[in-house]
Chimera marker file (.cmm) of the C-alpha trace (Angstrom):
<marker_set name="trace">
<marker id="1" x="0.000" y="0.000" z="0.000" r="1" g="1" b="0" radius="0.5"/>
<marker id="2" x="1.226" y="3.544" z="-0.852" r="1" g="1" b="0" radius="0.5"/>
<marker id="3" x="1.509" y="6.362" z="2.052" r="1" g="1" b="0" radius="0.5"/>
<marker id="4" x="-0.399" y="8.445" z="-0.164" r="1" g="1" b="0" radius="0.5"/>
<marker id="5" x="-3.654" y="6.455" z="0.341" r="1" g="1" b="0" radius="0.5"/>
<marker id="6" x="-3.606" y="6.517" z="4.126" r="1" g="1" b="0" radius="0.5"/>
<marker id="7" x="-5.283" y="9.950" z="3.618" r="1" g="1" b="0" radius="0.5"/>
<marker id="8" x="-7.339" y="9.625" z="6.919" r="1" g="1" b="0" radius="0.5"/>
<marker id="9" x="-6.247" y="10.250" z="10.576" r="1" g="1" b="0" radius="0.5"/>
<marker id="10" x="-7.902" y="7.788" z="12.638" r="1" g="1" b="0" radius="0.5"/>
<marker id="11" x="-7.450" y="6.738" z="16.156" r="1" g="1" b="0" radius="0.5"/>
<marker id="12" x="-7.998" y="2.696" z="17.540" r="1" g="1" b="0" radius="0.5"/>
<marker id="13" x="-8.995" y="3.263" z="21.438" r="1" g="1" b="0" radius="0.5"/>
<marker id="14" x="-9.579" y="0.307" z="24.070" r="1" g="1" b="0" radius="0.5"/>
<marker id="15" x="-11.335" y="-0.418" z="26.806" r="1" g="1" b="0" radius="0.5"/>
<marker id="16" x="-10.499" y="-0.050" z="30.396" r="1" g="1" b="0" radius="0.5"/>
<marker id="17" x="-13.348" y="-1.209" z="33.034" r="1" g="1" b="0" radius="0.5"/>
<marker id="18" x="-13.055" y="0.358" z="36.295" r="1" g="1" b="0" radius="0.5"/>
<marker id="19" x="-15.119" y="-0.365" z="39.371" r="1" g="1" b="0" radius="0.5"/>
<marker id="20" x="-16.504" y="2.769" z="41.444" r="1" g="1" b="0" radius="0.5"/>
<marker id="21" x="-17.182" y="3.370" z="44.630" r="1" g="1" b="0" radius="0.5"/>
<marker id="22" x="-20.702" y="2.087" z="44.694" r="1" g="1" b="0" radius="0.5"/>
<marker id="23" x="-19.548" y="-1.416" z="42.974" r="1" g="1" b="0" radius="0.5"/>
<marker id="24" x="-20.835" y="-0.243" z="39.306" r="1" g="1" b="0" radius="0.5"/>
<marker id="25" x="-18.740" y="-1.181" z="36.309" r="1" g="1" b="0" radius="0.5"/>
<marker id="26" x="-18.021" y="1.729" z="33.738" r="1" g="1" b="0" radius="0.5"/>
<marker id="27" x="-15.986" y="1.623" z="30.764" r="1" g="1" b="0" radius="0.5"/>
<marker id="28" x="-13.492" y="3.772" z="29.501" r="1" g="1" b="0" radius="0.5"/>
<marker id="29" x="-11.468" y="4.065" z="25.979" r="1" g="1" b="0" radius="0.5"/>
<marker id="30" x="-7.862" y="4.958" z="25.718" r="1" g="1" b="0" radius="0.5"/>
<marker id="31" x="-6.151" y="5.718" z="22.469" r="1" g="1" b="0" radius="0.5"/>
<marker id="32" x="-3.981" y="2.745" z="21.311" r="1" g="1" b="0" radius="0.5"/>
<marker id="33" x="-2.859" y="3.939" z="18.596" r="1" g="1" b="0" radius="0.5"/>
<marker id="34" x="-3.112" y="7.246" z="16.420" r="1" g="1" b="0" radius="0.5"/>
<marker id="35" x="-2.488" y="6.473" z="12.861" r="1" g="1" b="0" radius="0.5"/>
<marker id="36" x="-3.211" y="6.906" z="9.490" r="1" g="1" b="0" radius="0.5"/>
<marker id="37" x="-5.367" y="4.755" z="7.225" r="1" g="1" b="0" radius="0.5"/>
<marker id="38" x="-7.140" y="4.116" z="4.204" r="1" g="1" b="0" radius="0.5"/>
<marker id="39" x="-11.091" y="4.098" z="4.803" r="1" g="1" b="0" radius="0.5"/>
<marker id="40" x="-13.813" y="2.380" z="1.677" r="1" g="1" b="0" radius="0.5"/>
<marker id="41" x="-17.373" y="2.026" z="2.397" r="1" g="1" b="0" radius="0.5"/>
<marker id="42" x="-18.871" y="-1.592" z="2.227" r="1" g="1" b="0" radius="0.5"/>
<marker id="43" x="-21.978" y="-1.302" z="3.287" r="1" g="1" b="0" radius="0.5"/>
<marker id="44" x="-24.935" y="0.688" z="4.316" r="1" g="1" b="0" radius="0.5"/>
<marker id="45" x="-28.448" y="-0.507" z="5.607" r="1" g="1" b="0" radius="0.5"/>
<marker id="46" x="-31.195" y="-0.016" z="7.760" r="1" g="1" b="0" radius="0.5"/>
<marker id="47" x="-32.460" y="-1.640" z="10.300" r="1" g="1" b="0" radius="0.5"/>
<marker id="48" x="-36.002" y="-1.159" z="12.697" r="1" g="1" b="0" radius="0.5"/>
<marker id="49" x="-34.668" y="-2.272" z="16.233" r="1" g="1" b="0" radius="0.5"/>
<marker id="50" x="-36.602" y="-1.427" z="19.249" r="1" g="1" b="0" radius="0.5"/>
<marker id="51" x="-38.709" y="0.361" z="17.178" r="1" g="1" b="0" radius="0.5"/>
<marker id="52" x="-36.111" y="2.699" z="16.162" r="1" g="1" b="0" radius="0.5"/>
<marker id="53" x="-34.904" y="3.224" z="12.923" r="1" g="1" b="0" radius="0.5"/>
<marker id="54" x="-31.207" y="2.737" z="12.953" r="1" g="1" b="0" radius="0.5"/>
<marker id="55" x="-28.906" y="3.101" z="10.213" r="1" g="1" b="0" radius="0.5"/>
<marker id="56" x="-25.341" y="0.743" z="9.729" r="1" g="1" b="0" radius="0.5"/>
<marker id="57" x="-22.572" y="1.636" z="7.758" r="1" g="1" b="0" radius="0.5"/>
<marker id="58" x="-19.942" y="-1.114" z="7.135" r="1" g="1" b="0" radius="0.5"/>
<marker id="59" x="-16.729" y="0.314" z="5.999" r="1" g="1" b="0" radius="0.5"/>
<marker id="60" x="-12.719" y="-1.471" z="6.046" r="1" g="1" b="0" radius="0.5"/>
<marker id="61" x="-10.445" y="0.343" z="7.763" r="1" g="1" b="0" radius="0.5"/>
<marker id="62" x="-6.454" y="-0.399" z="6.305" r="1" g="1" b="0" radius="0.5"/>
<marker id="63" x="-3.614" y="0.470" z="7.867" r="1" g="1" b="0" radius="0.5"/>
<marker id="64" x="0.259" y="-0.243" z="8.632" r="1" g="1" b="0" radius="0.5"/>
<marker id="65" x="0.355" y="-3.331" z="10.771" r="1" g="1" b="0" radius="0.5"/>
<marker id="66" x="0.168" y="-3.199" z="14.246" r="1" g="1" b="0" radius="0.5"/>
<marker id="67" x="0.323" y="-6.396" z="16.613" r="1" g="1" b="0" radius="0.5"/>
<marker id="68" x="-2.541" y="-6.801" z="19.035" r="1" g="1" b="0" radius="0.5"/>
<marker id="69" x="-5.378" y="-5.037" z="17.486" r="1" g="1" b="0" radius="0.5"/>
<marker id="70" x="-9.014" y="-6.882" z="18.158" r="1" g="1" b="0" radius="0.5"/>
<marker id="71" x="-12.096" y="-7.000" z="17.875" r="1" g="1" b="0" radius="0.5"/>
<marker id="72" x="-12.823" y="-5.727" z="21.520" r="1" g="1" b="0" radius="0.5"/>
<marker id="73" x="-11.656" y="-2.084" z="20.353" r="1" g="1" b="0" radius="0.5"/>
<marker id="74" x="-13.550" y="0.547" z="18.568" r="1" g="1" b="0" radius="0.5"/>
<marker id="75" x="-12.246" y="3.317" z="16.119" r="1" g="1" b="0" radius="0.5"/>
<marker id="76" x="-12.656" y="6.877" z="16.442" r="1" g="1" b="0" radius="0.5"/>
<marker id="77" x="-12.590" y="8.742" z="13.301" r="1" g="1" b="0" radius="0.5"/>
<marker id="78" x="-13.979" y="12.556" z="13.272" r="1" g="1" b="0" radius="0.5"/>
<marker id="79" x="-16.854" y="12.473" z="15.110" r="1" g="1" b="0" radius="0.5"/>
<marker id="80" x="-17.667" y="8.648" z="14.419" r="1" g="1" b="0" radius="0.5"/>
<marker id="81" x="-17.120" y="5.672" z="16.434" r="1" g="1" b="0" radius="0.5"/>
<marker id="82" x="-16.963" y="1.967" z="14.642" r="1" g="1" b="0" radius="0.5"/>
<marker id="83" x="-17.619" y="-1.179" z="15.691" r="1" g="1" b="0" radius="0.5"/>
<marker id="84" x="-14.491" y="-3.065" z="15.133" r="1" g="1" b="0" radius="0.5"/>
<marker id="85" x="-16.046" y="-6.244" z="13.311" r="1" g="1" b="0" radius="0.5"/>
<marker id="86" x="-13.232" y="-7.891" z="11.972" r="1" g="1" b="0" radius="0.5"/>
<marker id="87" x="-9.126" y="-7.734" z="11.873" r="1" g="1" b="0" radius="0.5"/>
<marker id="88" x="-7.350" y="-9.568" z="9.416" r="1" g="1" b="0" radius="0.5"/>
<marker id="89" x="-3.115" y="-9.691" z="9.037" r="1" g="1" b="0" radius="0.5"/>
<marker id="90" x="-3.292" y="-8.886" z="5.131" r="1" g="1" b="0" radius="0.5"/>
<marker id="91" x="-1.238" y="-12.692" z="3.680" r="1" g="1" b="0" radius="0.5"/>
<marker id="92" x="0.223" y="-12.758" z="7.533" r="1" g="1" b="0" radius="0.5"/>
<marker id="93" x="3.164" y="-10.812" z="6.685" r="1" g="1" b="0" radius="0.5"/>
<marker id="94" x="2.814" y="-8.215" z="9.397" r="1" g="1" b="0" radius="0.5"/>
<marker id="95" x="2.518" y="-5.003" z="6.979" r="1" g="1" b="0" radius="0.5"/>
<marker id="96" x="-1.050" y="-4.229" z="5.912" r="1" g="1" b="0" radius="0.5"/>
<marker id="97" x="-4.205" y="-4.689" z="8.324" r="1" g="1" b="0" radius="0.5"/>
<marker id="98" x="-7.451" y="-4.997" z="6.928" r="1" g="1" b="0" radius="0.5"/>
<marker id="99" x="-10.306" y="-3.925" z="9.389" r="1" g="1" b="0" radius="0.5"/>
<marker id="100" x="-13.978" y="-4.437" z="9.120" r="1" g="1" b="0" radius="0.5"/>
<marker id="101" x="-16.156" y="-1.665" z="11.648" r="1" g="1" b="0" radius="0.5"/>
<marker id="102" x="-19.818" y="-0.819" z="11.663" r="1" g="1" b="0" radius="0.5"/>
<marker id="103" x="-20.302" y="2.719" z="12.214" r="1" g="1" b="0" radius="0.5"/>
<marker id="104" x="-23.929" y="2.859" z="14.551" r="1" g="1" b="0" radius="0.5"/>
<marker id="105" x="-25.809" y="6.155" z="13.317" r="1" g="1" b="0" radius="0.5"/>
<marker id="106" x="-28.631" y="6.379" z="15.415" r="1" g="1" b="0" radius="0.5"/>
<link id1="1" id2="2" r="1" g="1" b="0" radius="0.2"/>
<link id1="2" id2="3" r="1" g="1" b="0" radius="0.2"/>
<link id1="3" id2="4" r="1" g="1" b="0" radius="0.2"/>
<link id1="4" id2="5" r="1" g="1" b="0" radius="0.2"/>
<link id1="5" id2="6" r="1" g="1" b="0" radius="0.2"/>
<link id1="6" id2="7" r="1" g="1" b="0" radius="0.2"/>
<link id1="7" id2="8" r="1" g="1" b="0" radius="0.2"/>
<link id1="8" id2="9" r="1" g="1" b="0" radius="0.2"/>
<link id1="9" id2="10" r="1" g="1" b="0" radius="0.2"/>
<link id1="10" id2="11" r="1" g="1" b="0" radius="0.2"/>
<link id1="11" id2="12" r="1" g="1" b="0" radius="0.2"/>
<link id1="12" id2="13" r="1" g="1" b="0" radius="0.2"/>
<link id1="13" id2="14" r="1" g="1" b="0" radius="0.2"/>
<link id1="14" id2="15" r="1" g="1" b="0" radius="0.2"/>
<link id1="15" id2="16" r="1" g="1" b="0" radius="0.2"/>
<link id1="16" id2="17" r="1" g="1" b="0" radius="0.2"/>
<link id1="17" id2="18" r="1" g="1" b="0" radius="0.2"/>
<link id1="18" id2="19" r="1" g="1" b="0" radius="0.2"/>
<link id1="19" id2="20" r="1" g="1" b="0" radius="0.2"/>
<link id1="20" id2="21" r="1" g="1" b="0" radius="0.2"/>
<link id1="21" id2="22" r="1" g="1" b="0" radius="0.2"/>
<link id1="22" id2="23" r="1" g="1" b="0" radius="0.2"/>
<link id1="23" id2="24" r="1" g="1" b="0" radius="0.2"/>
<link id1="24" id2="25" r="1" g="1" b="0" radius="0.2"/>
<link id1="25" id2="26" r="1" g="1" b="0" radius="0.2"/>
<link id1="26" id2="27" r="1" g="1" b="0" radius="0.2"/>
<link id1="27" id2="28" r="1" g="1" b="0" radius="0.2"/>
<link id1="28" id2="29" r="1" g="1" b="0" radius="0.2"/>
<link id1="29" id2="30" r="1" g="1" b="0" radius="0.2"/>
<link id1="30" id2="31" r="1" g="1" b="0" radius="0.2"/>
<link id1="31" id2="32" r="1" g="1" b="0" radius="0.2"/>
<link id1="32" id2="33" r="1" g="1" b="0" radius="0.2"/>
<link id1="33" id2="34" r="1" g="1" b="0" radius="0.2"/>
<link id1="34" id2="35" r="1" g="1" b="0" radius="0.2"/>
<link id1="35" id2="36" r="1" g="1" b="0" radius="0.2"/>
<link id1="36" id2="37" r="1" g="1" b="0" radius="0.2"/>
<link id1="37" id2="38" r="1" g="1" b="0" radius="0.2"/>
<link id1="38" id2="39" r="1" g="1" b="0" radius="0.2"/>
<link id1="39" id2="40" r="1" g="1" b="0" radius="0.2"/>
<link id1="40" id2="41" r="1" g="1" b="0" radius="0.2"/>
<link id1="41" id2="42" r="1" g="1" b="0" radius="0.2"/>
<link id1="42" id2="43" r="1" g="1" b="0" radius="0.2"/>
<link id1="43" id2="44" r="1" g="1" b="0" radius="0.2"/>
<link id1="44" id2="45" r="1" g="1" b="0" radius="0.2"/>
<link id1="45" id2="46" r="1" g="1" b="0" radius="0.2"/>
<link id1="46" id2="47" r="1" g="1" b="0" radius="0.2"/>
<link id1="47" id2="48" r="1" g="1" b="0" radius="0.2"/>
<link id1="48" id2="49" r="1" g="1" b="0" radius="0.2"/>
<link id1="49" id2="50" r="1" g="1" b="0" radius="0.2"/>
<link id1="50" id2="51" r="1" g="1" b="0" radius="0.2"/>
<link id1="51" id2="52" r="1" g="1" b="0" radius="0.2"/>
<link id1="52" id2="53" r="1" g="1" b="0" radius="0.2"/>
<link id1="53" id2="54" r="1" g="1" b="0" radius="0.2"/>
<link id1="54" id2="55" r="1" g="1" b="0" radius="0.2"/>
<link id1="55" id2="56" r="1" g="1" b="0" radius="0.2"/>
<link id1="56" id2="57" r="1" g="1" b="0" radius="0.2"/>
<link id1="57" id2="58" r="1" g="1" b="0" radius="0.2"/>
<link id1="58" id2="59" r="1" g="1" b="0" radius="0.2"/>
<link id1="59" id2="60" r="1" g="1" b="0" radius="0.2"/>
<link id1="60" id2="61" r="1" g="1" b="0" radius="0.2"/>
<link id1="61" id2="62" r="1" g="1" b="0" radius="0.2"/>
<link id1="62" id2="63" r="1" g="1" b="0" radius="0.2"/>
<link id1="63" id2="64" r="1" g="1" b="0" radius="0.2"/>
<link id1="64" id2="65" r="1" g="1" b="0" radius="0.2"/>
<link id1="65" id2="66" r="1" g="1" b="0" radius="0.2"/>
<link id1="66" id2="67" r="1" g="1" b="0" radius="0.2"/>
<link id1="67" id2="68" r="1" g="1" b="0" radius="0.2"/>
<link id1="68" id2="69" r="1" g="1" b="0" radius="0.2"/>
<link id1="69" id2="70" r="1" g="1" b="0" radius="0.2"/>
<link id1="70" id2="71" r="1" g="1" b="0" radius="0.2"/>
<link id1="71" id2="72" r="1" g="1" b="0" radius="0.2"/>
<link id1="72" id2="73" r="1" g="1" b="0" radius="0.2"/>
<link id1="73" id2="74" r="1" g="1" b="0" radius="0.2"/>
<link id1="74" id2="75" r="1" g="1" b="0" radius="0.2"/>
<link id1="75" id2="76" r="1" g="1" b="0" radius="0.2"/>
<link id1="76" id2="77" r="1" g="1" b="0" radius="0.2"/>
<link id1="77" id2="78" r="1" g="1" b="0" radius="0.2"/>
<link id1="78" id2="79" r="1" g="1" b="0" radius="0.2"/>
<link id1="79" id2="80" r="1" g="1" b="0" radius="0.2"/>
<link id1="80" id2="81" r="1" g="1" b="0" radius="0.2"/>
<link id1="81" id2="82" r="1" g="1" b="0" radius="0.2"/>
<link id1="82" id2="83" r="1" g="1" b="0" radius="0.2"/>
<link id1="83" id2="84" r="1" g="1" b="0" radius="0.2"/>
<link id1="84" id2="85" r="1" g="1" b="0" radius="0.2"/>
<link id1="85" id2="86" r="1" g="1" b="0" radius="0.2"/>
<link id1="86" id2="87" r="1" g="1" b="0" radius="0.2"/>
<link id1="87" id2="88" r="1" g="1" b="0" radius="0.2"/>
<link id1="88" id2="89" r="1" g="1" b="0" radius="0.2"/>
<link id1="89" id2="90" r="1" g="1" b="0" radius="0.2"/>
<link id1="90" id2="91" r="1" g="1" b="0" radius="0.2"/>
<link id1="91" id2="92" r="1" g="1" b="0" radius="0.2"/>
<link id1="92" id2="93" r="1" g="1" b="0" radius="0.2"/>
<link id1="93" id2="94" r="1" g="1" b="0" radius="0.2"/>
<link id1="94" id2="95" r="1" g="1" b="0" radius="0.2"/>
<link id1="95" id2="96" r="1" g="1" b="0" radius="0.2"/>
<link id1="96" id2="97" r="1" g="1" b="0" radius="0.2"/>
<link id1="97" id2="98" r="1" g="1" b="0" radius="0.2"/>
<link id1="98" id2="99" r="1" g="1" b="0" radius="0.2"/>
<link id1="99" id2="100" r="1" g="1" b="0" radius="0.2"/>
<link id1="100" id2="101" r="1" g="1" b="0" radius="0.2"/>
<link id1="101" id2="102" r="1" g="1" b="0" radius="0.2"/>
<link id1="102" id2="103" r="1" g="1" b="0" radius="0.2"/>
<link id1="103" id2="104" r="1" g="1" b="0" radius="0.2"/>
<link id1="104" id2="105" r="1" g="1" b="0" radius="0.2"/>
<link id1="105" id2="106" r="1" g="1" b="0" radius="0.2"/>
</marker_set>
């Protein structure tokens, strides 16, 4: 992959739970990693849940390879947050990473 295609600045954030004083579990996100990537839509649909109309937009997030990235983080790009869906070692040579992320619009 070029540098030139990693146009967008996007940050992958995980979780920390923390217990407060009351015994109530909250979750935070930290920044992991602040990088630049490559962003193509996949996918958009709606759904009714809950009676709400709610609106999913699948797009694949690649990057430069970094180790340890799952599916239990989320990406923060702008003012969106994805899902992370998906992370795949593009042919396992520890370069490219390929991620899959649903973007909830409410």
């Amino acid at each position: 992959m070029r540098a030139g295609s990693l146009k967008h600045q996007i940050k992958i954030q995980e979780p920390t739970k923390t217990v407060d004083s009351m015994g109530s579990h909250t979750t935070n996100w930290s920044t992991y990693i602040s990088t630049r990537a490559q962003i193509l839509p996949v996918k958009g649909m709606e759904a009714i849940e809950h009676r709400k109309l709610e609106h999913h937009n699948v797009n694949k997030f690649w990057l430069r390879y970094y180790p340890n990235i799952t599916a239990d983080m989320r990406i923060k790009f702008n003012k969106r947050t994805y899902e992370i869906l998906s992370v795949r070692n593009v042919e396992e040579k520890n370069r490219l990473v390929e991620i899959t992320a649903d973007e909830l619009v409410t």
